[in-house]
C-alpha positions as CSV (number, residue, x, y, z in Angstrom):
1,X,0.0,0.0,0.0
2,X,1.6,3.5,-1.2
3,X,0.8,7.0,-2.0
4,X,1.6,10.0,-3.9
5,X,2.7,12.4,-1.5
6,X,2.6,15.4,-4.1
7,X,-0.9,14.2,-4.0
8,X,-1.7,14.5,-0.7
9,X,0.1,17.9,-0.8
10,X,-3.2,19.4,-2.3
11,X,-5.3,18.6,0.0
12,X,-3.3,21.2,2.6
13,X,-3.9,24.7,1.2
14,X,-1.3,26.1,4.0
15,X,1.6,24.1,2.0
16,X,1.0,26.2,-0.7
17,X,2.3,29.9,1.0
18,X,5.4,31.1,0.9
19,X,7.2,32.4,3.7
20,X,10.6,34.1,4.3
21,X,10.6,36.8,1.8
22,X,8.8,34.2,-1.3
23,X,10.6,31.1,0.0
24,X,8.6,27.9,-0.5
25,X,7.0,26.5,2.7
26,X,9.2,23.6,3.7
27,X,7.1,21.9,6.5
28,X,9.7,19.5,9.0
29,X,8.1,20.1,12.3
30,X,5.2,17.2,11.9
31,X,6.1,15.6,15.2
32,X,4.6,19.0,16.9
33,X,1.8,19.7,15.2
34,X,0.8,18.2,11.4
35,X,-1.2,19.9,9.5
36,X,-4.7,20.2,8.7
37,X,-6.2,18.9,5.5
38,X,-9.2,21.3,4.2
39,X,-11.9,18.7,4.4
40,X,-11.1,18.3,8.1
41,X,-11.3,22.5,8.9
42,X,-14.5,22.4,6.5
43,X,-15.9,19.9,8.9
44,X,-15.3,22.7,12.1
45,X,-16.6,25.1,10.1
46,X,-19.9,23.3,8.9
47,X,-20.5,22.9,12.5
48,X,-20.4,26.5,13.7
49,X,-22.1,27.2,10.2
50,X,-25.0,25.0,10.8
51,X,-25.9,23.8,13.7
52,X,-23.7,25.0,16.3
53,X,-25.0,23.9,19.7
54,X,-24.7,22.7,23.1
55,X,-24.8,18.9,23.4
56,X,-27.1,17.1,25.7
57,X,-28.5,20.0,27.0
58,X,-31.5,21.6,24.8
59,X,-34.5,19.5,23.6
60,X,-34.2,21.1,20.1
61,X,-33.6,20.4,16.6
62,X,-29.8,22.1,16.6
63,X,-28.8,20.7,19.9
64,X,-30.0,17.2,18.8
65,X,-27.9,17.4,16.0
66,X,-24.9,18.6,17.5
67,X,-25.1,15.6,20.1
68,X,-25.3,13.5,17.5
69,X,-22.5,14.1,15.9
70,X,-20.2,14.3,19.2
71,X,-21.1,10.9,20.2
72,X,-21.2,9.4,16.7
73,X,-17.3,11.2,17.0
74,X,-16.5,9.0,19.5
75,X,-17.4,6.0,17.8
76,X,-15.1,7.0,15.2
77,X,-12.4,7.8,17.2
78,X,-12.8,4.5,19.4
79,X,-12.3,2.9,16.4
80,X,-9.7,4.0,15.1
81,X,-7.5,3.0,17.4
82,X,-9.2,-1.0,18.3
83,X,-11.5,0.4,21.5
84,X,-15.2,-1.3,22.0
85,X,-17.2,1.2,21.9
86,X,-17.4,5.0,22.8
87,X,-17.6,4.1,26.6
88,X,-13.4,3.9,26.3
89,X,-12.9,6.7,24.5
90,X,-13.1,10.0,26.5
91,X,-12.1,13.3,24.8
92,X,-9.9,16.2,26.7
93,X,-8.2,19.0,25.4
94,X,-4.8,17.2,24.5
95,X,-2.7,13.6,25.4
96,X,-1.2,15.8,28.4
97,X,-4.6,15.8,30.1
98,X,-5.2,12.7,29.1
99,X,-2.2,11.6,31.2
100,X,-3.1,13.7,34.0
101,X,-6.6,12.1,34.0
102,X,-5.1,8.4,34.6
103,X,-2.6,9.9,37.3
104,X,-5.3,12.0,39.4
105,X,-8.2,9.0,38.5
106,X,-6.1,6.0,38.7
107,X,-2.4,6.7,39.7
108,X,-3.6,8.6,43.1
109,X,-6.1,5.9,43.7
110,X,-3.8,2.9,43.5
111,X,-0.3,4.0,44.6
112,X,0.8,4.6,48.2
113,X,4.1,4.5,50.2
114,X,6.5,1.2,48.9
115,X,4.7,1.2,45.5
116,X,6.2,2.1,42.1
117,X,5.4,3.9,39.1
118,X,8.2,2.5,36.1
119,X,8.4,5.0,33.0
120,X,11.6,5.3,30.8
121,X,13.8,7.8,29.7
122,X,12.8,8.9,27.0
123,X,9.8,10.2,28.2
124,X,7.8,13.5,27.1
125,X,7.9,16.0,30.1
126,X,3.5,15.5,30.1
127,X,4.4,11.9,31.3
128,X,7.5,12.2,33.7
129,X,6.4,15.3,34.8
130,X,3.4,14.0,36.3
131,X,4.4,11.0,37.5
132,X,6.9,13.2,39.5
133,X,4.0,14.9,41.3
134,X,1.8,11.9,41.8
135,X,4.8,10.6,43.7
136,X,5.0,13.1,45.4
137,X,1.9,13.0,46.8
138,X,1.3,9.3,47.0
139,X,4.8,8.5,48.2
140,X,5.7,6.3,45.4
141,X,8.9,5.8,43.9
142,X,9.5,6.3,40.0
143,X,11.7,4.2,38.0
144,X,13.2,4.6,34.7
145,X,13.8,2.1,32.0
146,X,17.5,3.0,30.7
147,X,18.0,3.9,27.0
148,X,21.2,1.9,25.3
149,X,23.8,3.8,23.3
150,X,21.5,3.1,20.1
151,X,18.5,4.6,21.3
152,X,16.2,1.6,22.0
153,X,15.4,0.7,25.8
154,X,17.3,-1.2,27.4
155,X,14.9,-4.6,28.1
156,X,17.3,-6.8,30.7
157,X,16.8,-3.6,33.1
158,X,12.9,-2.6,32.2
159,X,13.0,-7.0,33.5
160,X,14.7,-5.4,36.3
161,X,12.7,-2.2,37.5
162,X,9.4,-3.9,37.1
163,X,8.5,-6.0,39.9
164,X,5.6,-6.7,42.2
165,X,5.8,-3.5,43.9
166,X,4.8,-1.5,40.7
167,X,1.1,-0.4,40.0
168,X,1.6,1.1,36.8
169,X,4.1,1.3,33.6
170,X,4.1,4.7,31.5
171,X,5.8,4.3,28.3
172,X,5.7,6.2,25.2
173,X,5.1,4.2,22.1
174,X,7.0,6.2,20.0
175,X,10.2,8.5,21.3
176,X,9.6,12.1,19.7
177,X,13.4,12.4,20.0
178,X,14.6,9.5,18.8
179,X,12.0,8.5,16.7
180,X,12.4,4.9,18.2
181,X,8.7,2.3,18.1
182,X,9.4,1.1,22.0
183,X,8.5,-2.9,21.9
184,X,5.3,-1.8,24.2
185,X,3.4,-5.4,24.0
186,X,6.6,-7.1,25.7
187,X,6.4,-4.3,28.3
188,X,2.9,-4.7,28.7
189,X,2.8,-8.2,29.0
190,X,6.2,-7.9,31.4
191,X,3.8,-5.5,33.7
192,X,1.0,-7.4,33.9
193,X,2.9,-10.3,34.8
194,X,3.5,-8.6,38.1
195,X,-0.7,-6.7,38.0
196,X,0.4,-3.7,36.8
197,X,-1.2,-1.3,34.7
198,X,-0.3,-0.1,31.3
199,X,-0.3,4.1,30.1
200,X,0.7,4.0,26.8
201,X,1.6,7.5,25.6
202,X,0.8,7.4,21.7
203,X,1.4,11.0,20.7
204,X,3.8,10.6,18.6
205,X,2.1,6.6,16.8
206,X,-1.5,7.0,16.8
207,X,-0.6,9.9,13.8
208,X,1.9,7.6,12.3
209,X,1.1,3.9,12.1
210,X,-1.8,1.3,12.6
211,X,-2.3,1.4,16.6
212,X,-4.3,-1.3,18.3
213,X,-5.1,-0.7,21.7
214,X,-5.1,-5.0,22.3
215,X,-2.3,-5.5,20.5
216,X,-0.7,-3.4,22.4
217,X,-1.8,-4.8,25.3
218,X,-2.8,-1.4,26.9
219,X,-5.2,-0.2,29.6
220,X,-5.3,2.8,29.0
221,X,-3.6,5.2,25.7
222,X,-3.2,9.2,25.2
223,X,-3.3,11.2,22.1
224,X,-4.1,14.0,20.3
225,X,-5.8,15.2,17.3
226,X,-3.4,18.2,16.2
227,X,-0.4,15.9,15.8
228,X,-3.1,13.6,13.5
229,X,-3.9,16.1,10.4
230,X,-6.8,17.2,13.0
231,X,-7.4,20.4,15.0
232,X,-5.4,22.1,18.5
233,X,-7.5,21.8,21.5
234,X,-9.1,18.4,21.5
235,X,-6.9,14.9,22.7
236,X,-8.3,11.6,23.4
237,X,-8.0,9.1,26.2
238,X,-8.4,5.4,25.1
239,X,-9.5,3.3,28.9
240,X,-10.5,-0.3,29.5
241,X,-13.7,0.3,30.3
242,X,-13.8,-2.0,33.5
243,X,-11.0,0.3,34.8
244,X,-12.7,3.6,34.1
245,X,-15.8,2.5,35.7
246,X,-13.5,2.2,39.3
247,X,-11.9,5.4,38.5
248,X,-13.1,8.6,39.7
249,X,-13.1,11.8,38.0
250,X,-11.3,14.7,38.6
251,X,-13.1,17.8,36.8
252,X,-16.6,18.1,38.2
253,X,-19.1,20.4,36.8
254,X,-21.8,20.0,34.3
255,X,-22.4,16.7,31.7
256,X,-20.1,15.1,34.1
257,X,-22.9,14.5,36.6
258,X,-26.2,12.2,37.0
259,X,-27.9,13.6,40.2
260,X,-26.7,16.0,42.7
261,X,-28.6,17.4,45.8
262,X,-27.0,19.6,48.6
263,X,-25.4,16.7,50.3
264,X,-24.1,14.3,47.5
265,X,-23.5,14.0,43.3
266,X,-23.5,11.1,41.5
267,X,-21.7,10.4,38.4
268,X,-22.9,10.2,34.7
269,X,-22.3,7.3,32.4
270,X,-18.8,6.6,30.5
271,X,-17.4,8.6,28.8
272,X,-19.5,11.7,29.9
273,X,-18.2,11.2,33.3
274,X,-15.2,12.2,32.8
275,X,-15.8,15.1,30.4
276,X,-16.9,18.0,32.6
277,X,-18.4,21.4,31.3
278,X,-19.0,22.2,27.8
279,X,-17.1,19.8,25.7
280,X,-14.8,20.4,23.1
281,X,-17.9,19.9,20.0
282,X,-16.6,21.0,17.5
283,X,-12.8,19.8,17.7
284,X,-14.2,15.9,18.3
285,X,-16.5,16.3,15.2
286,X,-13.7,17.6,13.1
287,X,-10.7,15.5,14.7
288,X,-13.6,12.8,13.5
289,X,-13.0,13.6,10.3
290,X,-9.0,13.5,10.2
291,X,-9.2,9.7,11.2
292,X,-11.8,9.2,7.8
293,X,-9.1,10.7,5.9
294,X,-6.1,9.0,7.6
295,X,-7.9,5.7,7.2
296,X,-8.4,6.5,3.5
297,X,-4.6,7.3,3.4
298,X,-3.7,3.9,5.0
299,X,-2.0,4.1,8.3
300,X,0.5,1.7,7.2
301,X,1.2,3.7,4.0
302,X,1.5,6.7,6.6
303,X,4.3,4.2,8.5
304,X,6.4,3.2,5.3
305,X,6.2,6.4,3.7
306,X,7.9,8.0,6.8
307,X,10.4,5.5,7.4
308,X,11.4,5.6,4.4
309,X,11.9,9.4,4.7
310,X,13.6,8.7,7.9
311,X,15.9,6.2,6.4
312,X,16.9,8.7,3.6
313,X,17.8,11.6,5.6
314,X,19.8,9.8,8.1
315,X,21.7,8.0,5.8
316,X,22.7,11.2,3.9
317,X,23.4,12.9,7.1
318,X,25.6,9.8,8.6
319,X,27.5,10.5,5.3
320,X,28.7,13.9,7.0
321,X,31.4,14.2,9.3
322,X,30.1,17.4,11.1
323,X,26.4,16.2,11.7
324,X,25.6,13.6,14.7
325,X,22.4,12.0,14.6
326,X,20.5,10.4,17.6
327,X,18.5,7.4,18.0
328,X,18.5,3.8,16.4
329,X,21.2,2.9,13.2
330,X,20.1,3.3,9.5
331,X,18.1,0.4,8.6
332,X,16.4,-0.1,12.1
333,X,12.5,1.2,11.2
334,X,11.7,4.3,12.9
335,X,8.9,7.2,12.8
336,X,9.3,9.9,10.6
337,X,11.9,11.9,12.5
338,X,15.5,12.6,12.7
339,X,17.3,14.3,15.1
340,X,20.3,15.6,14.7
341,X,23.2,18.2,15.6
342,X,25.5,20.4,13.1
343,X,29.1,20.7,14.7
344,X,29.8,23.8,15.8
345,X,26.1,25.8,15.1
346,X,23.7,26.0,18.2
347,X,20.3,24.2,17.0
348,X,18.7,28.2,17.3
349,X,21.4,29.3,14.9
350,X,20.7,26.7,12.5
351,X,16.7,26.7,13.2
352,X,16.7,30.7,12.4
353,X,18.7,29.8,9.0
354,X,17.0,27.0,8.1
355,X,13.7,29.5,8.7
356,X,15.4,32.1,6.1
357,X,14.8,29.2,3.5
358,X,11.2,28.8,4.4
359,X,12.4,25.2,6.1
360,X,10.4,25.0,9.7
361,X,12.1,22.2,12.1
362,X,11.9,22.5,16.0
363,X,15.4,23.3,17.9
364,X,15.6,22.8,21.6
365,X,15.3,19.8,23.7
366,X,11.4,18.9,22.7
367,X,10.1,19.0,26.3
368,X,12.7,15.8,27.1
369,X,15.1,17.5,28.9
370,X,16.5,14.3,31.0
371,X,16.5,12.5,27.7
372,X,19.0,15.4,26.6
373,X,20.7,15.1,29.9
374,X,21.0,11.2,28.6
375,X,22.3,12.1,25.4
376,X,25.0,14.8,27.0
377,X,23.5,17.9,24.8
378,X,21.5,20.6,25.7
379,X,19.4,20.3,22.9
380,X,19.1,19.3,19.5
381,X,17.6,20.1,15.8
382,X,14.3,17.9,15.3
383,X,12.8,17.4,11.3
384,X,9.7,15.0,11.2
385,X,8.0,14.7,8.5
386,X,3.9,13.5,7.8
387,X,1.7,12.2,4.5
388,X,2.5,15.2,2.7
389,X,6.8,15.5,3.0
390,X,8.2,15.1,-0.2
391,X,12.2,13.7,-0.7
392,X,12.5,17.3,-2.2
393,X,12.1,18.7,1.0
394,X,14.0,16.7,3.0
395,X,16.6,17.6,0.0
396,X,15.9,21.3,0.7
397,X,16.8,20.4,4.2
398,X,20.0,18.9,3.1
399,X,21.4,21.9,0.7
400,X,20.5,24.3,3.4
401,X,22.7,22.5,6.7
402,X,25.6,22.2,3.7
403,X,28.1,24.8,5.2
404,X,25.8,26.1,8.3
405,X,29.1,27.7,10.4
406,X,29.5,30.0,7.3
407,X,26.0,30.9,6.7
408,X,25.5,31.3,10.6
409,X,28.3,33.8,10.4
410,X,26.8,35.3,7.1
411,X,23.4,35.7,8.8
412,X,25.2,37.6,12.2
413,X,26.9,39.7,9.4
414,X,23.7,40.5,8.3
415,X,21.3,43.9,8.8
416,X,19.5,41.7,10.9
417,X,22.0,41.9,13.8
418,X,24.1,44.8,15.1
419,X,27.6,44.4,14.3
420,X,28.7,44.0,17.8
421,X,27.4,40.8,18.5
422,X,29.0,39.2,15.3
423,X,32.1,41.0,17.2
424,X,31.8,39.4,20.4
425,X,30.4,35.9,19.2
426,X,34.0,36.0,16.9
427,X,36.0,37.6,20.0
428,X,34.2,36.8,23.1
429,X,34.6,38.4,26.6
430,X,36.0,35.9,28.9
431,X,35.1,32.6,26.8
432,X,36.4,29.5,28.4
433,X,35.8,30.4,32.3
434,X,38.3,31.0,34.9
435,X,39.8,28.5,36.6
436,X,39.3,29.5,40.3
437,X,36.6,31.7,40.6
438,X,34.9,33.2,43.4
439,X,31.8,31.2,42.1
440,X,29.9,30.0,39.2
441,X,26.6,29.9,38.4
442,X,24.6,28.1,35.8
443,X,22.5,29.8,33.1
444,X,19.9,28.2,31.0
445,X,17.4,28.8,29.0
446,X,15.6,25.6,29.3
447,X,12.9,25.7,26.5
448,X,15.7,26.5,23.9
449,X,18.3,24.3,24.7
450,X,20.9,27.5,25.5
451,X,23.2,26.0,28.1
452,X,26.5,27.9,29.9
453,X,27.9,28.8,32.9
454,X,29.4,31.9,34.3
455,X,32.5,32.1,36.2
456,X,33.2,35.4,38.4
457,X,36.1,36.5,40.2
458,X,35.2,39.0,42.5
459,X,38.0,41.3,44.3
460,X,38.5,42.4,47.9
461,X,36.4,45.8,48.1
462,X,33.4,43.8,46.4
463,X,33.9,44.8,42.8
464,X,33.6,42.7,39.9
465,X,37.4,42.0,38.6
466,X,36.2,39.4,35.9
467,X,33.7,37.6,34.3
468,X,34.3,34.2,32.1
469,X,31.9,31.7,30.8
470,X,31.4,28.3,29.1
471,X,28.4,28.1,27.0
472,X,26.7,25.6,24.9
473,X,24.1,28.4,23.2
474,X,23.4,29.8,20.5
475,X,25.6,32.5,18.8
476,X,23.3,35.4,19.6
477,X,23.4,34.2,23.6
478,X,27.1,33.8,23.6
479,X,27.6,37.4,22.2
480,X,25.0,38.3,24.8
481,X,27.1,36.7,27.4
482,X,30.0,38.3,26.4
483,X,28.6,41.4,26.2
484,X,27.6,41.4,30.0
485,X,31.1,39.7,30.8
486,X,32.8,43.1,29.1
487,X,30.2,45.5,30.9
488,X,30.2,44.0,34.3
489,X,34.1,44.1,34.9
490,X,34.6,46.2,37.7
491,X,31.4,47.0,39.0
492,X,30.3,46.7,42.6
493,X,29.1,42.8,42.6
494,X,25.7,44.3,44.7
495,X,24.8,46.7,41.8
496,X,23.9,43.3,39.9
497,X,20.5,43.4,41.7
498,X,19.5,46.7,40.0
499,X,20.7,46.2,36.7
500,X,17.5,45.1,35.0
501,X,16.8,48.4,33.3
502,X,20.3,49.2,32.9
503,X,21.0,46.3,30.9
504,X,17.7,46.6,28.8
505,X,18.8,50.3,28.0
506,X,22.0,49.1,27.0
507,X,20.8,46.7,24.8
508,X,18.3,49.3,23.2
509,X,21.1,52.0,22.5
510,X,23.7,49.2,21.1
511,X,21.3,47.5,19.1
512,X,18.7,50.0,17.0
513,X,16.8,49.1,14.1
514,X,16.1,44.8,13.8
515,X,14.5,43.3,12.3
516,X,11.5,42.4,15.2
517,X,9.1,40.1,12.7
518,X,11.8,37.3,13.1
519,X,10.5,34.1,14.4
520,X,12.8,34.0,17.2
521,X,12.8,38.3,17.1
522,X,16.3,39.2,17.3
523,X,15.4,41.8,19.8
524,X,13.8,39.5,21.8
525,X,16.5,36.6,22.0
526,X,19.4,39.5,23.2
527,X,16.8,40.8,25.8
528,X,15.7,37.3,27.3
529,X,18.9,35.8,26.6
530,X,20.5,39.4,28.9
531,X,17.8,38.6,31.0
532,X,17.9,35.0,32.1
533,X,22.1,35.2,32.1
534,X,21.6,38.1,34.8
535,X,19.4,36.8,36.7
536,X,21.6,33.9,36.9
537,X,24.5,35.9,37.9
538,X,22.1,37.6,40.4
539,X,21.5,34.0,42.1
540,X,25.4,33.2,42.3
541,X,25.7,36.3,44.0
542,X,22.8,35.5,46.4
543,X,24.1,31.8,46.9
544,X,27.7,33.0,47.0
C-alpha cells in the first residue's frame, strides 16, 4: 500500500504559502503539530455554520444534531484505534490531560508508600512530569527504564525495574526524539505479569502507524488530534472500560454529573463522566473527520512512507562528518523523524537559518530535557516529517545544513543583527571560564536548549574583577554573554540586583533598528537571553 505524497500535498492549502521573503514552505516540524487537510477544517466550520450547539442539554432540533455528531465522533475515534465502543474513549483538550486524568483518576487511587510507578527515559515531560507529582503525593517511587547507546530501551533492566511493587508502567510508544517504536506489547505483558497497569503515551504513533489498543496490550492510551492532520485543542484518552468504571473523575461540573442534591453527586455514564463542562464539539466532530481521511490514506502507507523518509535523511546525514544524529542505526525502522546536531552551530542558529529558507524544524530539547541530559546535549535540531513531505524537501533540508558555520556567520553579518554581536560571538569576553573563581553559576534557557555557565572573580572591596563563561548556546546568547562579561568588569558585585533596566537600556542604545518580525525576534533573543544570564548571575551572588 503507497501514496503519492505530491498528491496529498493538495489537499493542505497552507503548503501552498510562501514564507521568508517568497521562499517555498518547507514543512519539517510534523512531530509538533501536522497539519490540517481542508476537508477536516470544512468539517469545524460546517458545525459553527450550521448547527452550532450545546450537546445534551437543549430538547431542540440544533442541539440534537450537534449531540449527534459528538457521540457518533467518538465511535469514530474508538475505532480508530481498536476500543469497543465509545464508553473507552473519552475526549480532553490534548494527550497531556489525558495523562493527567489516569494519574489523578487511577495513579492517586492505586499508589501509596512502597509502591512504584516505572516509565523510561525517554519520556515526554507530560508523562514524567506528572508522574513526578503523583509521587509526590502518593509517596511512590518512579523508576526509569534505561535507554542503550542506540537509542532503544534497554529490556534486561525494564526486566529489572518492574517488579511486584509496581502499580503502573508509562511508556511512550514512540520517542519524539529518537523517533524509536518502543516494543510496548513485551512491556505490557512484562507489567502485567506482576498486575500492573499499562499508560501507553501514543502521541507521537496514533498519527503515524496502525495502533491497536489490544495488540498493544494497553489499559489505557493518550493522544491527540493536532499531531493527527486534526485540529489544536481536542486529545483523546483510550481506557478499558472495566478500569474507568472504578476510576473517579477529577473535573466536576456539568455533563459530568447524574444527580446532585445539597449533600451528595452522582456520576454520569462513560465517557461523559469524565468530560466536565462544555465539551470540546466541535474539535471531536472535526478530529472525526481527520481519522476518515487517515484511514483512506492507509495508516500503514503513513508508517512506510515515513520510514522511508527517515531512512533517507539519516543516511545522507551519517555521510557527514560534522552532523551527529541520535536514536537507532540506519536500517532499524523508525517514525518519521531525525534528530540531529550540526558541529559547531547552536540548534537556534541553524533553526533561524534554516527558517530564512522557508524550512520550519523545532530546535531545543522537545520538552525531554532528561533524555537530553542522557544524550550529553542541551538540545538538538528535530525534522519529522507527515503524509505530505516530499524527498525534495528533505533535500531542501540537506542543501541548506551544507556549510551552516558560514551561513550562521553570514546571517550575524547581516542587517538583521548589530555588528557588535558578530564582534563578540568571533572575539568573546571571557570565553572558556576562569579556573578559580569566586563562584559560578549556571545559566539556561531551558525551552531552547541554551546551556552555559558563568565564572566570576570578585575582588577584595566587592567589585567585579572578571567575568568568564562556558556556553553551549546559540551565537546570539554567547555574544550576549559576552557582552555582560565586558560591561560588568569592575562594577560593585551588589549593583547586579539593579541592573535590569540598565541592561535593557544598554541593549536598546547598542542594538537600533532589527528586524522584530523574526521568528525568534532578534530583539527578543538579546533581551531574554540578557535577562535569564543576569538573573543567573544575580543568584550566584545571592548563593555566593
Amino acid at each position: 500500500m503507497s501514496f503519492d505524497a505530491d498528491e496529498v500535498r493538495a489537499d493542505f492549502p497552507i503548503l501552498q504559502r510562501t514564507v521568508a521573503d517568497g521562499e517555498p514552505l518547507v514543512y519539517l516540524d510534523n512531530a509538533a503539530t501536522t497539519q490540517t487537510p481542508e476537508r477536516v477544517s470544512t468539517a469545524e466550520k460546517s458545525f459553527y455554520d450550521e448547527y452550532n450547539a450545546n450537546v445534551h442539554r437543549g430538547i431542540h432540533t440544533l442541539s440534537h444534531e450537534a449531540s449527534v455528531a459528538y457521540e457518533d465522533a467518538h465511535d469514530r475515534l474508538a475505532e480508530f484505534v481498536g476500543a469497543e465502543g465509545r464508553e473507552e474513549l473519552i475526549f480532553t483538550k490534548n494527550a497531556t490531560e489525558a495523562v493527567n486524568l489516569v494519574a489523578y483518576g487511577y495513579g492517586v487511587q492505586h499508589l501509596d508508600e512502597g509502591d512504584a510507578v516505572v516509565t523510561t527515559e525517554m519520556e515526554h515531560h507530560a508523562s514524567l512530569v506528572t508522574w513526578q507529582q503523583i509521587a509526590e503525593q502518593t509517596g511512590a517511587d518512579v523508576r526509569y527504564v534505561e535507554v542503550d547507546d542506540d537509542g532503544r530501551l534497554d529490556m534486561d533492566h525494564a526486566r529489572e525495574v518492574i517488579d511486584d511493587d509496581v502499580e503502573l508502567l508509562s511508556v511512550v510508544h514512540v520517542s519524539n526524539v529518537l523517533g524509536t517504536v518502543n516494543p510496548v506489547r513485551e512491556l505490557a505483558d512484562l507489567a502485567h505479569d506482576h498486575d500492573a497497569a499499562v499508560l501507553v503515551d501514543g502521541a507521537q504513533s496514533v498519527p503515524t502507524r496502525p495502533v491497536d489498543v489490544d495488540d498493544l496490550g494497553a489499559d489505557f492510551l493518550a493522544f491527540s488530534g493536532h499531531k493527527m492532520a486534526g485540529p489544536t485543542g481536542i486529545g483523546c484518552l483510550y481506557g478499558e472500560q472495566e478500569l474507568l468504571e472504578e476510576m473517579e473523575p477529577f473535573l466536576f461540573g456539568g455533563e459530568m454529573i447524574r444527580h446532585v442534591t445539597f449533600d451528595e453527586s452522582t456520576w454520569n455514564e462513560l465517557p461523559w463522566k469524565f468530560e466536565a463542562g462544555t465539551p470540546p464539539i466541535a474539535e471531536g466532530i472535526a478530529l472525526a473527520e481527520a481519522a476518515d481521511y487517515l484511514d483512506e490514506l492507509g495508516m500503514d502507507a503513513v508508517r512506510e512512507h515515513e520510514n522511508d523518509l527517515a531512512q533517507y535523511l539519516l543516511a545522507e546525514l551519517e555521510d557527514r562528518d560534522d552532523v551527529e544524529t541520535y536514536g537507532p542505526p540506519p536500517g532499524v525502522e523508525r517514525s518519521g523523524l531525525v534528530a540531529f546536531n550540526v558541529d559547531g552551530v547552536h540548534g537556534h542558529d541553524l533553526s533561524e537559518l534554516l527558517d530564512d529558507r522557508g524550512i520550519a524544524v523545532r530546535a531545543g530539547d522537545h520538552c525531554t530535557q532528561p533524555l537530553h541530559d542522557v544524550l550529553d546535549i542541551p538540545g538538538s535540531v528535530r525534522a519529522s516529517f507527515y503524509a505530505y513531505t516530499t524527498r525534495e524537501d528533505v533535500d531542501a533540508l540537506l542543501d541548506a545544513i551544507e556549510d551552516a558555520a558560514g551561513k550562521r556567520d553570514a546571517m550575524l553579518a547581516s542587517e538583521r543583527y548589530h555588528d557588535r554581536i558578530l564582534e563578540h560571538f568571533e572575539d568573546p569576553t571571557g570565553a572558556g571560564g576562569l579556573r578559580d573563581p569566586t563562584f559560578r553559576k549556571h545559566s539556561e534557557e531551558t525551552s531552547c536548549g541554551d546551556d552555559g555557565e558563568f565564572h566570576v572573580d570578585v575582588a577584595e572591596d566587592g567589585t567585579i574583577e572578571r567575568i568568564g563563561f562556558v556556553s553551549q548556546s546559540c551565537a546570539v546568547s554567547s555574544a550576549v554573554a559576552s557582552i555582560l562579561a565586558e560591561y560588568l568588569e569592575g562594577r560593585p558585585v551588589e549593583a547586579l540586583a539593579g541592573l535590569d533596566g540598565e541592561i535593557e537600556s544598554l541593549l536598546e542604545g547598542q542594538y537600533p533598528g532589527m528586524r522584530e518580525e523574526c521568528v525568534h525576534g532578534p530583539e527578543d533573543v538579546i533581551r531574554e537571553g540578557a535577562t535569564e544570564h543576569l538573573h543567573s548571575l544575580k543568584a550566584g551572588v545571592s548563593d555566593d
